[in-house]
N, C-alpha and C positions, 0 to 999 in steps of 0.2 A: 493528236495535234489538231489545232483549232481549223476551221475553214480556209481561214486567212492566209493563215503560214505554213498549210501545207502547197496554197495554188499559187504563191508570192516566192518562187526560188531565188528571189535576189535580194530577199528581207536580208540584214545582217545576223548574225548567231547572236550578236549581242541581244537583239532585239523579243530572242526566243527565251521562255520561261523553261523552270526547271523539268518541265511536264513535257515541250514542245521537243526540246533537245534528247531528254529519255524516246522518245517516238519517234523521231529522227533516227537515233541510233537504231533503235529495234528496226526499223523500216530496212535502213541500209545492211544490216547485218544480216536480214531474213532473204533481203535479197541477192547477198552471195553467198548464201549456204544455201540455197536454189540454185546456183548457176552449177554446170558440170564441172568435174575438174578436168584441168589437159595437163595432161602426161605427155613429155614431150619424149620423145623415139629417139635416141640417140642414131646418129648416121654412121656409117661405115668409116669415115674421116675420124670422127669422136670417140670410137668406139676403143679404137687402139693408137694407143700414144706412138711419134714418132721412135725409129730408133733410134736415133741421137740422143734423144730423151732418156731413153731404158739404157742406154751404156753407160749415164753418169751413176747408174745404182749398181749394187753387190756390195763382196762382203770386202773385209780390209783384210790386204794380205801382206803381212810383216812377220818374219821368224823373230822380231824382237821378244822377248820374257814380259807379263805384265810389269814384274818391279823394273827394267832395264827401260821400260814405255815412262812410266812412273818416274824415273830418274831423269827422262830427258823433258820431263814436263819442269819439274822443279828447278832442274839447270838452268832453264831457257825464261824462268820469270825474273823480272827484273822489280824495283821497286825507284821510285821517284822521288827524288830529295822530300818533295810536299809529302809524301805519306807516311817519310820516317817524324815526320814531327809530330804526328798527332798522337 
């Protein structure tokens, strides 16, 4: 990057050639792959979901038969004048 346009932070990017902007980028890129990473710690709050939360999950309890499941699915659909016509 030229003298200019690296001590001139409020040049426009328009104003930067293909060379300036390649340099640019390297610059910025080198300078957060230097930075540490943060790993943030999850807290005691975050860590475990409430339990009102965890009681909407489990498993589905129905003695219904898969084809009797099957059967009440099909029953229950309906179809709309607009779809018989196409």
């Amino acid at each position: 990057m030229s003298q200019e346009s690296a001590t001139n932070s409020e040049q426009p990017l328009s104003n930067l050639t293909v060379a300036d902007l390649e340099a640019l980028v390297t610059a910025i890129l080198k300078k957060l792959l230097n930075q540490p990473t943060v790993m943030h710690q999850a807290t005691d709050t975050q860590s475990t979901p409430p339990p009102a939360f965890l009681d909407t999950f489990g498993t589905w309890d129905d003695d219904a038969s898969p084809e009797s499941i099957v059967e009440d699915i099909y029953s229950d659909r309906t179809v709309s004048p607009d779809e018989n016509s196409r």
